[in-house]
C-alpha positions in Angstrom: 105.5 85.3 34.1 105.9 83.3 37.2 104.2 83.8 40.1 106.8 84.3 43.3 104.5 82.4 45.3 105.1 79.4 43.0 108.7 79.9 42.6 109.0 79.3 46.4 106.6 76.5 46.5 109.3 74.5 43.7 111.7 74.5 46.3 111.7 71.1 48.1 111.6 71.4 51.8 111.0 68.4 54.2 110.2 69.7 57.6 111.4 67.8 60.6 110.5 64.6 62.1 111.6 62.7 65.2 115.5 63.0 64.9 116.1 62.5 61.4 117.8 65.5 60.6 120.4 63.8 58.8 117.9 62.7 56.2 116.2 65.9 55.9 119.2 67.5 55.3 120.3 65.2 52.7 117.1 65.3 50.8 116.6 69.0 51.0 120.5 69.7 49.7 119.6 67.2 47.0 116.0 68.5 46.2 113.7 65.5 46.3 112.8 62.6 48.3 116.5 60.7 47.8 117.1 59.0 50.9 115.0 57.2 53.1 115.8 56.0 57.2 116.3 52.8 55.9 118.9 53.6 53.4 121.0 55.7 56.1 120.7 52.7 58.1 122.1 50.5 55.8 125.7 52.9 55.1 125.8 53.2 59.0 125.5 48.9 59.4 128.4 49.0 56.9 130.3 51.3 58.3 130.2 49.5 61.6 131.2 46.5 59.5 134.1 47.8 58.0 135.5 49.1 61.9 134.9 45.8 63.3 136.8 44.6 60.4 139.8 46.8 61.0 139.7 46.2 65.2 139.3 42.0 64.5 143.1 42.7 62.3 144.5 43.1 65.8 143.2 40.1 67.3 139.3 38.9 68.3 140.3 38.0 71.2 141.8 41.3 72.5 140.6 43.5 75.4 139.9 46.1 72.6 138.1 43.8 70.2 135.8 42.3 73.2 135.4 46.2 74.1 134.6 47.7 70.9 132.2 45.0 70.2 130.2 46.0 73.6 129.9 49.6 72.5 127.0 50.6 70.5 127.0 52.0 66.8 128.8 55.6 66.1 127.1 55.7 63.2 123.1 55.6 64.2 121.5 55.3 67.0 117.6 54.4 67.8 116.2 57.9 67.7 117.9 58.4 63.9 120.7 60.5 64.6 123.5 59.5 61.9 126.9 60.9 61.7 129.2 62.6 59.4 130.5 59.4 57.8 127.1 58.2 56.7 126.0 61.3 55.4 129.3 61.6 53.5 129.2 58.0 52.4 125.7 58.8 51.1 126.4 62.0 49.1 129.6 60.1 47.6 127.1 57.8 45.6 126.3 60.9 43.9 130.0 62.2 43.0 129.9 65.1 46.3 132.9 65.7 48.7 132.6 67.4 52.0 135.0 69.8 52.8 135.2 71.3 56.3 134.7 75.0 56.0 137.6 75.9 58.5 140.1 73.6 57.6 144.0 75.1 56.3 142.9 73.7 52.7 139.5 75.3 52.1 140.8 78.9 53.8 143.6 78.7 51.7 141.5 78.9 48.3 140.0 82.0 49.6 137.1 81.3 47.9 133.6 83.7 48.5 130.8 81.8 49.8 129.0 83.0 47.5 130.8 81.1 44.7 130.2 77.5 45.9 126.8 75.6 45.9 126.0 74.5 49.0 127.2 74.4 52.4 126.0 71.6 55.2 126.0 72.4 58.9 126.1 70.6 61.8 125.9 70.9 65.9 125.2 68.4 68.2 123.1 66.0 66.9 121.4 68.3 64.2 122.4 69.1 60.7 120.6 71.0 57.9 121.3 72.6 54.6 122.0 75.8 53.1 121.9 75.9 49.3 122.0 78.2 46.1 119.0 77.4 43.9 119.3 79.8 40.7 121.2 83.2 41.9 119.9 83.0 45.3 120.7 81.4 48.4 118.4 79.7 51.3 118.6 78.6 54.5 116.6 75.1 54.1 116.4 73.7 58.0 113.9 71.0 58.7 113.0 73.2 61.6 111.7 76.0 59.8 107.7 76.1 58.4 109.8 76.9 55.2 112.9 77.7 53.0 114.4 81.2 54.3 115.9 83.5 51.8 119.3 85.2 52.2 121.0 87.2 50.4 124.9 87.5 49.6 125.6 89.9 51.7 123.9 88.5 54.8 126.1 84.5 53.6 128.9 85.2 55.1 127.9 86.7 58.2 125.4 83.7 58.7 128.4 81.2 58.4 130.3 83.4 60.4 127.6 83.7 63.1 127.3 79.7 62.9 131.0 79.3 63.4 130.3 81.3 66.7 127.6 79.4 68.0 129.9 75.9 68.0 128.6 74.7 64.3 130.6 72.4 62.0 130.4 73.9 58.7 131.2 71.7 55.1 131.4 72.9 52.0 129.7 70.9 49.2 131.8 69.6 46.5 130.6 68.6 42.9 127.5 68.9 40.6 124.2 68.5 42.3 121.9 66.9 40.6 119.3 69.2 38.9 115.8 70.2 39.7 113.0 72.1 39.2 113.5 75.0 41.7 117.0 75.1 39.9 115.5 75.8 36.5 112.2 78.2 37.7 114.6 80.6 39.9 117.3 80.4 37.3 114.7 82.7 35.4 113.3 84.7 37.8 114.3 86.0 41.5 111.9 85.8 44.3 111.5 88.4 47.1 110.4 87.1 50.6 107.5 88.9 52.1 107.6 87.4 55.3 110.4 85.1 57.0 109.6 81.4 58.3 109.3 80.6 61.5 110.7 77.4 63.8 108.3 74.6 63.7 106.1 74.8 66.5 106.8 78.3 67.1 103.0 79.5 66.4 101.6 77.1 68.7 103.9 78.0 71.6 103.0 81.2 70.5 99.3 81.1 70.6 99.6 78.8 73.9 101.7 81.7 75.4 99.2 84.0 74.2 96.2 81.9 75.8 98.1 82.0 79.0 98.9 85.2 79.0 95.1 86.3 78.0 94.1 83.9 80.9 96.5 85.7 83.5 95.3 88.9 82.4 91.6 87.8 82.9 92.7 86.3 86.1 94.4 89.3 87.2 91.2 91.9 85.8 88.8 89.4 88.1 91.4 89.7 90.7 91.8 93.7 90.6 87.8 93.7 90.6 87.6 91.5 93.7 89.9 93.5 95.3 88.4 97.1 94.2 84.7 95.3 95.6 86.0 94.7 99.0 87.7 98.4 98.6 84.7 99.3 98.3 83.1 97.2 100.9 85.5 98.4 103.5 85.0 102.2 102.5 81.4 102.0 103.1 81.6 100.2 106.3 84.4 102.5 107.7 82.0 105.8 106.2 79.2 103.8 108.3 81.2 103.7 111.5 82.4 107.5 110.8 78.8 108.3 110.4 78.0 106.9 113.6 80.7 108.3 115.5 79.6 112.1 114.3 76.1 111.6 115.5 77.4 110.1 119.2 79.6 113.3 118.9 76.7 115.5 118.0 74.4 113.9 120.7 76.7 114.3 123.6 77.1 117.9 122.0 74.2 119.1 122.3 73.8 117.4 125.4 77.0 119.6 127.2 75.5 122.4 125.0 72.4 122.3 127.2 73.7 121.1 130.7 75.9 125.0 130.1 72.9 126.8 128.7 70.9 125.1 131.6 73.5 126.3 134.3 73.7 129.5 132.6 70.3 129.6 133.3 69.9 129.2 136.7 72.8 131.7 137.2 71.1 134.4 135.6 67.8 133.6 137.0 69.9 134.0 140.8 72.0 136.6 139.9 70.1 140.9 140.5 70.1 142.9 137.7 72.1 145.9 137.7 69.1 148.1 138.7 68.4 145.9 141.4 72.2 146.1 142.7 72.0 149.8 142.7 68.5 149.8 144.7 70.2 148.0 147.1 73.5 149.7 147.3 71.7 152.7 147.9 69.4 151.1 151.0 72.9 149.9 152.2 74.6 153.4 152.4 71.2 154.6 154.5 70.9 152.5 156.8 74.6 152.9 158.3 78.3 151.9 157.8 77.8 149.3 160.8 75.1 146.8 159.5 76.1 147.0 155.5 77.0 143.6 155.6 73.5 142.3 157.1 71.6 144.3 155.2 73.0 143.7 152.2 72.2 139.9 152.6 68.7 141.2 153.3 68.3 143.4 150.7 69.8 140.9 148.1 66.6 138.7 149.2 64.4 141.5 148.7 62.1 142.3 144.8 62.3 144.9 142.8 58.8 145.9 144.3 59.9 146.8 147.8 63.2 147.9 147.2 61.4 150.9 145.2 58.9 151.5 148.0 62.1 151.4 150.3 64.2 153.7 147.8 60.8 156.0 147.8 60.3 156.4 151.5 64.0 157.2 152.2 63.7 160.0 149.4 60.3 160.9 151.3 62.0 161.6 154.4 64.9 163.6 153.0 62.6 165.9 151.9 60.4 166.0 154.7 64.1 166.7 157.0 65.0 169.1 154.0 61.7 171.1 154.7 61.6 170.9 158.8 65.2 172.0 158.9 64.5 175.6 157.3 62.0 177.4 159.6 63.6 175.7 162.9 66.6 176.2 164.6 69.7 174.6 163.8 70.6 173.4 167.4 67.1 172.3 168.4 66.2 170.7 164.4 69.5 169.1 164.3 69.2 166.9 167.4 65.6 166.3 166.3 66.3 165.6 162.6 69.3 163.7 163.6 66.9 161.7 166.0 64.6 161.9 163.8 66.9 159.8 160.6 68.2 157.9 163.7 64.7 156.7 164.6 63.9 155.9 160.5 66.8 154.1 160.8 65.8 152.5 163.9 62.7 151.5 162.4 64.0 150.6 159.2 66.2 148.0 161.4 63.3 146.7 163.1 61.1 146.8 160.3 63.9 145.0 157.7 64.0 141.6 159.6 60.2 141.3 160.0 59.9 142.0 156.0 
């Protein structure tokens, strides 16, 4: 039993190099290492001999002689592009037509792609080759790491998605010339784990990746940075915020103790409430007439001698109390009225000296 591995590896494949599609695509349609830059080279030299033959018929000497002779090759140029003519002119040494895919003829065979051998396509300045090796088809680009397998259902809508993207499609024409992927694949299908990728395509892969690794370091140091002088910033402005509470705290407590302090001194100024009533009561003796003055006094006056005052004034209303029972009331009442007058006499004259 084959190994599917192997069975791949039969099928030739040259990979790109430079611009030599043309060969690649040759070789790889014919299976093996046919054609060679130098032999393309040589059908495109003829070819340009065989139009310079047809334009001399019409005169050397002609504007379009002198002109076509100033024009470089069609058929090759220096970087190893070759056109349709050479490649056809190469595949005709080995009995194969070309047959443009969307020409009237072809269409009307009506013919399923999946009936013919081999199909050539070409944009631009590339061409590469699709071909059926046993039962299976494969897309054999020199720009892929590797033949690609595809299956008959997927054929026609690869052509068809080819057709869209501008390529010139040819049929192959003929019997191929055999080889050994031919003979191991005619035995045995393969199955394709894994699809090839374009040449070059890991590399701008891996290059991509580096980059992308590298901005995301970047960007990680970057974010870091940025969280440190977050950080840096937080702390200072907590710093300045601490420093602002304790000047608010200070000059707190200071107004906190300029009030107690006033509050203070007010309460050390102000009489109590017993010492109010001592006085209002030495006030409402001593007459109507001087309560104003002697309430200035009496505010200036302690606790001490505004009791002795309060006890001599109760001292006399008893002593009146007493004298007024035994006497007579006309007599007593000029004398006890003298008599309070006089106190309060004295207590006039005595208060300022006090």
């Amino acid at each position: 039993m084959f190994d599917r591995k192997l069975n791949m590896d039969s099928i030739f494949h040259e990979k790109q190099e430079g611009s030599l599609c043309a060969q690649h695509c040759l070789n790889n349609l014919l299976q093996g290492e046919y054609f060679t830059p130098v032999d393309l080279s040589s059908i495109a030299h003829q070819l340009d001999e065989e139009e310079r033959m047809r334009m001399a018929e019409g005169g050397m000497a002609s504007e379009e002689y002198r002109t076509f002779l100033q024009q470089p090759s069609g058929n090759m140029d220096d970087s190893g592009f070759f056109s349709i003519q050479v490649i056809s002119n190469a595949l005709r040494v080995w009995g194969l037509e070309l047959i443009l895919f969307n020409s009237r003829e072809y269409q009307s065979l009506m013919i399923n792609p999946i009936n013919e051998k081999a199909f050539i396509c070409n944009y631009k300045e590339h061409w590469f080759t699709i071909r059926k090796l046993g039962q299976q088809w494969f897309n054999l680009n020199s720009l892929l790491t590797g033949p690609e397998l595809i299956s008959d259902t997927y054929l026609a809508l690869f052509l068809a998605q080819l057709q869209q993207e501008g390529y010139s499609i040819f049929v192959i024409r003929g019997n191929l010339p055999e080889c050994e992927a031919e003979q191991i694949l005619g035995i045995m299908r393969v199955h394709q784990q894994q699809r090839p990728k374009l040449i070059g395509e890991d590399e701008a892969q891996t290059s991509a990746g580096r980059s992308a690794a590298q901005s995301q370091v970047d960007m990680t140091f970057a974010v870091e940075d940025e969280v440190v002088d977050e950080d840096e910033e937080l702390k200072k402005a907590l710093a300045l915020s601490r420093q602002d509470i304790d000047v608010e705290d200070e000059e707190a407590d200071l107004r906190r103790a300029i009030q107690l302090s006033m509050q203070g001194a007010v309460m050390s100024n102000k009489p109590s409430e017993s010492e109010m009533g001592n006085v209002k009561l030495a006030s409402q003796a001593a007459g109507s007439s001087a309560v104003g003055q002697r309430a200035g006094q009496n505010e200036a006056l302690t606790a001490e001698e505004l009791r002795k005052r309060r006890q001599a004034y109760f001292d006399r209303q008893q002593q009146q109390a007493q004298s007024n029972i035994p006497q007579q009331p006309d007599t007593k009442s000029s004398g006890g009225s003298g008599s309070v007058n006089t106190g309060s006499g004295e207590d006039q004259q005595q208060k300022p000296s006090q």
